[in-house]
C-alpha positions, 0 to 999 in steps of 0.5 A: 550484538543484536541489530536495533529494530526498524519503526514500522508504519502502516500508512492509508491515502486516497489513490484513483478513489480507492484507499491503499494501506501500505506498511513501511520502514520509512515516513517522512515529510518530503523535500517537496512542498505538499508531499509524504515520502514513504521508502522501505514499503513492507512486503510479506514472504515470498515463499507463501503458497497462497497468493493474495491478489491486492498484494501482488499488484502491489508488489507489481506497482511498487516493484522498482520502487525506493521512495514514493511520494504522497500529497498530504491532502491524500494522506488519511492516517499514518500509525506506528505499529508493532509489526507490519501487516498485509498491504491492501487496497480498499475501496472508498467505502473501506471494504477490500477490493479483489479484482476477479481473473480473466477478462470483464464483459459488461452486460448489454443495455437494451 
């Protein structure tokens, strides 16, 4: 017997003036007053060769993670979908956002 397939939802919400994109199994209003539970957070195989760094940090971010929480007013749009994609930070504009390795160095103002 074939085990019945899990929804799927991609959830967007404003976190520290970026846009997340998270795919998840579970979405729901939260016990808490004011807040979205998101649980089973969706995230691409492992064994892949090419590593995306918006998706690694959220690995990181969410690594020990069985719920998290969002206040509504942050949530943009929750959408059932298909099939999950690949999670990702944007910035305010909706343009995606990919840290480049090694540290910064700010030019000097005269």
């Amino acid at each position: 017997m074939a085990k019945p397939q899990k929804n799927t939802f991609r959830i967007q919400f404003h976190n520290n003036n970026r846009i997340y994109e998270l795919y998840a199994h579970e979405v729901s209003q939260s016990q808490m007053i004011g807040f979205i539970e998101i649980g089973e957070i969706i995230f691409g195989e492992q064994s892949k060769l090419l590593i995306d760094p918006a998706e690694e940090k959220l690995k990181t971010e969410f690594a020990n993670v069985k719920h998290t929480y969002v206040p509504h007013h942050a949530v943009i749009r929750i959408d059932e979908v298909e099939q999950s994609g690949k999670n990702r930070i944007l910035d305010a504009e909706g343009g995606t956002i990919t840290s480049f390795p090694g540290s910064h160095i700010a030019p000097h103002k005269n």
